[in-house]
C-alpha positions as CSV (number, residue, x, y, z in Angstrom):
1,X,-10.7,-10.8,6.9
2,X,-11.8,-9.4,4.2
3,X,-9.4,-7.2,1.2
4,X,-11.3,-3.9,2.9
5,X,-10.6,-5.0,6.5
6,X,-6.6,-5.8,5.9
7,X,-6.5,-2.0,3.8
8,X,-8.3,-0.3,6.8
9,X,-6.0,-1.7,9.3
10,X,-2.5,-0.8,6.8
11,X,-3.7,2.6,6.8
12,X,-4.3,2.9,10.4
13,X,-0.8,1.4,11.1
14,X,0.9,4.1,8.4
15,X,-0.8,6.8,10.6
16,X,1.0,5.9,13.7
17,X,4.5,5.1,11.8
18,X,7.0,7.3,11.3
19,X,9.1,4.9,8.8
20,X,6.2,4.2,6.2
21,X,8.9,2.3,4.2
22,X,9.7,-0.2,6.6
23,X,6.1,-0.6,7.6
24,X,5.3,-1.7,3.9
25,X,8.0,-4.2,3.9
26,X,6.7,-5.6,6.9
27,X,3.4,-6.2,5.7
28,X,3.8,-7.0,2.8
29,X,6.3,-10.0,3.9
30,X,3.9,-11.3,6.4
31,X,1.1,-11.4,3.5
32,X,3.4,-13.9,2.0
33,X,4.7,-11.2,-0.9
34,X,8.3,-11.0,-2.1
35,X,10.2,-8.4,-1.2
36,X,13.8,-7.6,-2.7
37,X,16.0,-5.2,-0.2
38,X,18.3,-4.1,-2.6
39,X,16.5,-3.2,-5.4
40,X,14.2,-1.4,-2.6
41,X,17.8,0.5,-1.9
42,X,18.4,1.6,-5.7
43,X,16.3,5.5,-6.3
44,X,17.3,4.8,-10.1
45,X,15.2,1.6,-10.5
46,X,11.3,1.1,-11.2
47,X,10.0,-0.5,-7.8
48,X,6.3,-1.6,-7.9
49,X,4.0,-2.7,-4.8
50,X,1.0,-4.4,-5.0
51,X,-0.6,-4.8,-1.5
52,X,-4.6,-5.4,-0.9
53,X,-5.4,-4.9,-3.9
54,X,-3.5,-1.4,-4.4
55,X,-0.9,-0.9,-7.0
56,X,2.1,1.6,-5.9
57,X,5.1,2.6,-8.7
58,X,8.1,5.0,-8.6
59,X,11.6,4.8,-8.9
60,X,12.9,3.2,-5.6
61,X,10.7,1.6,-2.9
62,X,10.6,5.5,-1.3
63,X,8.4,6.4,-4.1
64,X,6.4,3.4,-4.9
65,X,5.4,3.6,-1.3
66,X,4.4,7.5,-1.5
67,X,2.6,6.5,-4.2
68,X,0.5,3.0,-2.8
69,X,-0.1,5.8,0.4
70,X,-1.6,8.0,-2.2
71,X,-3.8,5.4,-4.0
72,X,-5.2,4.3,-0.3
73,X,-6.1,7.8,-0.2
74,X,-8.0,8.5,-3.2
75,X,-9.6,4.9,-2.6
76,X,-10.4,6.3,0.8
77,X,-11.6,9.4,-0.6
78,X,-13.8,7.4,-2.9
79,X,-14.8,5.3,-0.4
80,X,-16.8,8.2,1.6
81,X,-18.6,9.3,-1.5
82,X,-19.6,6.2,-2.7
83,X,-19.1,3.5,0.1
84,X,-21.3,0.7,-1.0
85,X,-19.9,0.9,-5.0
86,X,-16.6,0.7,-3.7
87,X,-17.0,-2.1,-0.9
88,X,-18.4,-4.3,-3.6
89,X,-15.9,-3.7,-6.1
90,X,-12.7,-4.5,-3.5
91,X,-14.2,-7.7,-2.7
């Protein structure tokens, strides 16, 4: 499966979840990345996610993952305009 593929299908599980948060986790643990609970608990601390290629940072895991949601969507958003450019480029 390619890097596209695994994005597509992320996004289409976040559109059916309610707790975006967990969802992340849960991918990104069965991708074989490191995931640390209790920093992910702490709103003070700089959190960053790196899934499929996607980069997401806030303070807390609640805002690096609002923020990797709204990279997908601007890649998405790119995507539409410029599919080809942008397939090439995530592979």
């Amino acid at each position: 499966m390619t890097q596209s593929e695994s994005l597509r299908r992320a996004a289409q599980l976040f559109a059916n979840t309610n707790d975006p948060l967990s969802q992340i986790r849960s991918i990104i643990l069965q991708n074989g990345g490191i995931w640390d609970d209790k920093l992910a608990e702490r709103s003070s601390e700089l959190f960053e996610i790196h899934l499929f290629g996607i980069r997401g940072v806030g303070l807390g895991a609640r805002k690096a993952t609002e923020d990797w949601l709204k990279n997908v969507e601007l890649i998405d958003s790119k995507q539409k305009s410029f599919p080809q450019e942008i397939a090439c480029a995530a592979e």
